[in-house]
C-alpha positions as CSV (number, residue, x, y, z in Angstrom):
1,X,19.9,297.2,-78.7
2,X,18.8,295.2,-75.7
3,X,17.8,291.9,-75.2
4,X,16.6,289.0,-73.3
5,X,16.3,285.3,-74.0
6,X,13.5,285.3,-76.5
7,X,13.2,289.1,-77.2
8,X,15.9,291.5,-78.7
9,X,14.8,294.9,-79.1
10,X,16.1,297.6,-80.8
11,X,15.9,301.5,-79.9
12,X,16.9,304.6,-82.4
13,X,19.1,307.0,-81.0
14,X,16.5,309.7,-80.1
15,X,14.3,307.2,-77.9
16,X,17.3,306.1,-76.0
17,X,17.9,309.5,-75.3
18,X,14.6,310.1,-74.4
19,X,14.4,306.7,-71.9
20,X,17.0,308.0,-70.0
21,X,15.9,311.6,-69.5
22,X,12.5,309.5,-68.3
23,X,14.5,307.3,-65.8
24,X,16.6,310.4,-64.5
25,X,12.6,312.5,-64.2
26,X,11.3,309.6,-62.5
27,X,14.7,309.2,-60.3
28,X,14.4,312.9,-59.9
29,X,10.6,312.8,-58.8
30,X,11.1,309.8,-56.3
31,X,14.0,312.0,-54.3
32,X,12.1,315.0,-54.2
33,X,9.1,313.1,-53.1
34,X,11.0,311.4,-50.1
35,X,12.9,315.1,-49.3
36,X,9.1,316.4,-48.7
37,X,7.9,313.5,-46.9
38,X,10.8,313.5,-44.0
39,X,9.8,317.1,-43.9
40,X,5.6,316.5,-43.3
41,X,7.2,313.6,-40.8
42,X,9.6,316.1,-39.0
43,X,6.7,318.9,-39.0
44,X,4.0,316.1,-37.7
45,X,7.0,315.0,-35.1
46,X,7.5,318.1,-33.8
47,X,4.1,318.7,-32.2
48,X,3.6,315.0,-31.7
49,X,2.1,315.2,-28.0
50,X,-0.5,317.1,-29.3
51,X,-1.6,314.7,-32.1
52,X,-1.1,311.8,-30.0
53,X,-4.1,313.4,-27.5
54,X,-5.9,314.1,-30.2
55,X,-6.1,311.0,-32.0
56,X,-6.9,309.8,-28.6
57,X,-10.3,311.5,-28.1
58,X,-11.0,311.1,-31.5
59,X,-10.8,307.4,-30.6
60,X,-12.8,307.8,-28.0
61,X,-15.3,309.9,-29.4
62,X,-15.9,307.8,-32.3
63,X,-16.1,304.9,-29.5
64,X,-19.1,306.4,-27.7
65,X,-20.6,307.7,-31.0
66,X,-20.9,303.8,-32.4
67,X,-22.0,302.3,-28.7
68,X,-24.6,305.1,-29.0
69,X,-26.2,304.4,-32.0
70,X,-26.0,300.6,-31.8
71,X,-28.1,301.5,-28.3
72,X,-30.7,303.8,-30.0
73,X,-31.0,301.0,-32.6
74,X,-32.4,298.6,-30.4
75,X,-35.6,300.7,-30.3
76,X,-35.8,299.5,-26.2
77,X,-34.9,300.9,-23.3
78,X,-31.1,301.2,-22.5
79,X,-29.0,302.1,-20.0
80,X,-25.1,303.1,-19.4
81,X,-23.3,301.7,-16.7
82,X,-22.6,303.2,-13.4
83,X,-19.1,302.3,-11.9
84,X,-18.9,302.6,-8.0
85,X,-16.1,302.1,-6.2
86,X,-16.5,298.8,-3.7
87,X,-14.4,296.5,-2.2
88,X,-16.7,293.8,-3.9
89,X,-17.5,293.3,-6.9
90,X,-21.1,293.9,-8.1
91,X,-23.1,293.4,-11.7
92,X,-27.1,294.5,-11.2
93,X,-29.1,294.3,-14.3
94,X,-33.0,295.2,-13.9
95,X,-35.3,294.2,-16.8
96,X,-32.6,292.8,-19.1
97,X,-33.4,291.6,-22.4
98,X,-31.6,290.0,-25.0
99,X,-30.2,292.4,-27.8
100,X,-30.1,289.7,-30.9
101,X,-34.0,288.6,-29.9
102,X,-35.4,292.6,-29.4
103,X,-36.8,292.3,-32.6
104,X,-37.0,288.5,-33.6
105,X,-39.5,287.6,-30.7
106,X,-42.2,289.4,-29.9
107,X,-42.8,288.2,-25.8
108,X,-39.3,288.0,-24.5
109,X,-39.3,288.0,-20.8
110,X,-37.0,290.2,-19.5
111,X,-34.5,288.6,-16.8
112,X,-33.6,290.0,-13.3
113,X,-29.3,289.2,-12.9
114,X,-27.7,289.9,-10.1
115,X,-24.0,288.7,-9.3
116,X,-21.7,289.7,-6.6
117,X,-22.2,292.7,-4.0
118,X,-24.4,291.6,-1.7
119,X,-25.2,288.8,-3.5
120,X,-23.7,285.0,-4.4
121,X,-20.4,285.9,-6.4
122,X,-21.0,282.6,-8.0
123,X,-24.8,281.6,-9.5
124,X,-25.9,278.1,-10.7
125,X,-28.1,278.4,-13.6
126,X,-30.2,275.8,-13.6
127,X,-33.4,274.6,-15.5
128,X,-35.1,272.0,-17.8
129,X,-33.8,271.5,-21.2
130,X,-35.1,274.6,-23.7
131,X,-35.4,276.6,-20.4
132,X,-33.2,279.1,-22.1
133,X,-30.3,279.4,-19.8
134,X,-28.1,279.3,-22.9
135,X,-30.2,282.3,-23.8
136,X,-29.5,284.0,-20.1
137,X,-25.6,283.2,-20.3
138,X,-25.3,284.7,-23.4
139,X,-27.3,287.6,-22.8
140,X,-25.6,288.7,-19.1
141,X,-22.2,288.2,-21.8
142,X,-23.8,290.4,-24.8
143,X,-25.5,293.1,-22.8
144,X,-21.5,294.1,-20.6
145,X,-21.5,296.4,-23.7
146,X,-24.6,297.7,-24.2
147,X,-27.3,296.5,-21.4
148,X,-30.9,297.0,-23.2
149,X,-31.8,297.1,-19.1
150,X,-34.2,299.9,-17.4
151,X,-31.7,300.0,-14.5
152,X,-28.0,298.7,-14.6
């Protein structure tokens, strides 16, 4: 018999046998279970340079798989970044539209941006109010990712 404050219970003989040949199983099952996992561990530990690369470019991969299909998606022209080595700073972008308004407006006027280089490393963006240089800001931000640009 066990009980509790508003429960006593009573077991036969055979079913208190029987409960603790479950808890012994169960206690049983969880060692074994732990013995084989420090084992997997140790295996996967062993070679654990060569996972660690893997998962790496498997990172990468699935890194350049996802910036390429968000590009194709935007059913415009795209380009991929070119890196050059300068003593200055330079961001070009030719043609550069906004990738939220692709589809929602149908004459978006693509913007010329060019900072640093040869150019000012600091612009003013000025313009009346509704010019959209909200719109330009966030668009020079957006497209660092993925510029829907004909040149970058």
């Amino acid at each position: 018999m066990s009980a509790t404050s508003s429960v006593k219970r009573y077991y036969f003989e055979e079913l208190t046998d029987l409960v603790r040949e479950l808890q012994e199983a169960e206690e049983t099952h969880s060692q074994i279970v732990k013995e084989v996992a420090a084992r997997f561990f140790r295996r996967f530990d062993a070679d654990y340079e060569t996972w660690s690369q893997s998962i790496r470019i498997i990172s990468q991969l699935d890194c350049l798989i996802s910036l390429a299909k968000a590009s194709s998606s935007l059913g415009e022209p795209s380009c991929r970044p070119h890196f050059v080595d300068q003593e200055r700073s330079v961001v070009e972008f030719e043609e550069l539209r906004h990738p939220c308004m692709l589809n929602a407006v149908a004459d978006f006027i693509p913007n010329n941006v060019q900072l640093g280089g040869g150019s000012a490393k600091i612009n003013l963006l000025t313009g009346a109010n509704a010019a959209g240089k909200s719109t330009v800001l966030r668009m020079v931000s957006i497209t660092m990712h993925v510029p829907p640009s004909d040149h970058c």
